[in-house]
C-alpha positions in Angstrom: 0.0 0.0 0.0 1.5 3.3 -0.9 1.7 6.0 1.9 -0.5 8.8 1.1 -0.4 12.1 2.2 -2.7 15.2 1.7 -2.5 17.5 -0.5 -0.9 20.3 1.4 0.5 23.6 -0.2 3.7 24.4 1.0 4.3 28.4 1.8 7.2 30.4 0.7 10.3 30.7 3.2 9.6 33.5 5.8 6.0 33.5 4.2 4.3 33.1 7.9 6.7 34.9 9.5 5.4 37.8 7.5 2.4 36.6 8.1 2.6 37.0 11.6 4.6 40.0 11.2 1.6 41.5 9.1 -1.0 40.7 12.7 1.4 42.2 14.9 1.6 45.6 12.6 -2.2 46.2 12.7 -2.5 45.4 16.4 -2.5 49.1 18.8 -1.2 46.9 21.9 1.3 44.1 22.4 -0.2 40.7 21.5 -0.3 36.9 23.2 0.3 33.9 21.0 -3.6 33.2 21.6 -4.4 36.8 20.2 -1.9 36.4 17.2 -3.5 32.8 16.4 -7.1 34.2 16.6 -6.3 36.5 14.1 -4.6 34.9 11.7 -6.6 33.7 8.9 -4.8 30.1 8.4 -5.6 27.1 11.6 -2.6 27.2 12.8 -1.9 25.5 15.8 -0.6 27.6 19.1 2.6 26.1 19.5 3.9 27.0 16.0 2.4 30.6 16.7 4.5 30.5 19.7 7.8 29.5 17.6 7.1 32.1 14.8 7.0 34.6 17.8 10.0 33.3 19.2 12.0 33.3 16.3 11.1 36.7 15.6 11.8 38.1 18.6 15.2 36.1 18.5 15.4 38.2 15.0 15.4 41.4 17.3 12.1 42.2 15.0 10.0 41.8 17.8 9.7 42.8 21.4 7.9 40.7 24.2 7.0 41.2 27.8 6.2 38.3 30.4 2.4 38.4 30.7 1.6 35.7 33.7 3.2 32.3 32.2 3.3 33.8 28.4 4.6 37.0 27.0 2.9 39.9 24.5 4.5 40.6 21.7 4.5 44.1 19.5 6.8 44.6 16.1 9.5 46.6 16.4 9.4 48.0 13.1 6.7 49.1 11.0 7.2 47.6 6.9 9.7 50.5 6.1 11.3 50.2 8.9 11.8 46.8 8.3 13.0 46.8 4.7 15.3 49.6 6.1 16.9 47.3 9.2 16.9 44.2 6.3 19.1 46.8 3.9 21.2 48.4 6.8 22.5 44.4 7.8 23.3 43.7 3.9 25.5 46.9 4.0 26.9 46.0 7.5 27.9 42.5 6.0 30.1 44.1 3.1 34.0 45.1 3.8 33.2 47.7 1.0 30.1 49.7 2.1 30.7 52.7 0.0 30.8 49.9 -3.7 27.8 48.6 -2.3 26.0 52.0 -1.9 27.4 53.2 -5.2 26.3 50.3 -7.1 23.1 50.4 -5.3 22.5 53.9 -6.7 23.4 53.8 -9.9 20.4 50.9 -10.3 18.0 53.4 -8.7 15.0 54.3 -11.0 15.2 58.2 -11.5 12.1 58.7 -9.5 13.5 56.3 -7.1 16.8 58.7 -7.5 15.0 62.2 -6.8 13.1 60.4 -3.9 16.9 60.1 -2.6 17.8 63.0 -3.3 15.2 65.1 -1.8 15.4 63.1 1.5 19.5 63.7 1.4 18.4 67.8 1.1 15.7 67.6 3.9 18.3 65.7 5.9 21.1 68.5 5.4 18.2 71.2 6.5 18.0 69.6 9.5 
């Protein structure tokens, strides 16, 4: 007899992490594993809620606070601010930071570009 399993679709790597991630962002207050499972739209079961927190709080992209036997959790980092932390550890990895950032804006779009540039003048105002 051959050994059968369901049809289950597999999700992209970090793809419930961000789904997590994405619960924690809309939430005003610090969140329990129970809260995060309750509204996530997947079943997932408590225990991997708990090691998705876990591991992002490991990550340093979440914060958590003992609530009686469990902890609340609350995102560090809003999207941007994420994306930004993601880009600023690339750049921290590289012996050559300044090749990095050179390379990195000569790809820009030119929208992208004056974007840049505008926040680099409103940064030298201040």
């Amino acid at each position: 007899m051959r050994n059968r399993r369901k049809d289950v679709t597999r999700r992209a790597p970090g793809a419930l992490e961000a789904e997590v991630l994405a619960v924690l962002w809309g939430a005003q207050e610090p969140l329990t594993p129970a809260d995060v499972q309750a509204r996530l739209e997947d079943d997932l079961a408590y225990t991997t809620v708990v090691t998705i927190l876990t591991r992002l709080h490991d990550k340093g992209v979440a914060t958590r606070e003992k609530h009686g036997r469990s902890f609340r959790y609350h995102a560090v980092d809003d999207e941007a601010g994420l994306a930004a932390r993601k880009m600023a550890k690339v750049l921290d990895s590289e012996p050559d930071r300044g090749s990095v950032l050179a390379r990195f804006v000569t790809q820009l779009s030119e929208t992208d570009e004056e974007v840049l540039r505008a926040l680099l003048r409103d940064d030298a105002g201040n």
